[in-house]
N, C-alpha and C positions, 0 to 999 in steps of 0.2 A: 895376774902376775905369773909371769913364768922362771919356773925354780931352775930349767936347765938354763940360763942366762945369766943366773948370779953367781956372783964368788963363794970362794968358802965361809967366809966372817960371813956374808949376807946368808947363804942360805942357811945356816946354823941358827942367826937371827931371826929367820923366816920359818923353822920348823920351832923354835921356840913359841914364839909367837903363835903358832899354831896349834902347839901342846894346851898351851895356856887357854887360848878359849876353847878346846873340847874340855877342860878339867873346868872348865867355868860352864859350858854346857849340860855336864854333866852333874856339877853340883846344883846347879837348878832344876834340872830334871828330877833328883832326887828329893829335895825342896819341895817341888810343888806336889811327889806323889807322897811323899810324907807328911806334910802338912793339907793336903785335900783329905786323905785317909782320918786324919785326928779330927779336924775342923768341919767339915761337912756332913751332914748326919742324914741328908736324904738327897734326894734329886732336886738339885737347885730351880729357884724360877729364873726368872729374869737379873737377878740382882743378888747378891748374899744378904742374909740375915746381918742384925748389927751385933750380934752374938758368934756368929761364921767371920767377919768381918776381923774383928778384933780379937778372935782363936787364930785368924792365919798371920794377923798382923803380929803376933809374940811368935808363934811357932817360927815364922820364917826369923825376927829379931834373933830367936834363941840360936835356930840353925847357924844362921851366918857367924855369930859370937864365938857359937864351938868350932866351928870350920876357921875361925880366923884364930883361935887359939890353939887348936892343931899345928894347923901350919907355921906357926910362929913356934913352937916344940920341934917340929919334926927342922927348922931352921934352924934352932940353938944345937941339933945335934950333929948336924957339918961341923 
C-alpha cells in the first residue's frame, strides 16, 4: 500500500491500523518474554514439558485478561 495516494480519512485509518498492530506486536513480544522467563526452567528439547505447557498456557490467559482490563480502564477514562 502506498500512503502518499490516500486521502486524509484513509491515511489516518492506515496509521491507525498500523499503531494497532505494533501495540499487538509488542504485547506479544512481551508475552512470550514474560511468560518463557516464568515457565521454562531449563533448555527446552524438542517439545515442552506438560508442566511448561500448562505454566505458559495460564500465564499467557493471565497476561491477555489484565491487558484487556487495562485497556478497557484506560477506555472508560476518555
Amino acid at each position: 500500500m502506498d500512503p502518499s495516494a490516500l486521502s486524509s480519512d484513509e491515511l489516518q485509518r492506515f496509521l491507525t491500523q498500523e499503531k494497532e498492530k505494533a501495540v499487538v506486536n509488542e504485547m506479544v513480544a512481551k508475552l512470550t518474554s514474560a511468560c518463557w522467563d516464568k515457565c521454562i526452567t531449563g533448555t527446552p528439547g524438542s517439545k515442552f514439558s506438560s508442566s511448561e505447557s500448562s505454566c505458559l498456557s495460564n500465564c499467557a490467559q493471565r497476561y491477555m485478561d489484565l491487558s484487556l482490563i487495562i485497556m478497557k480502564r484506560f477506555q472508560s477514562m476518555h
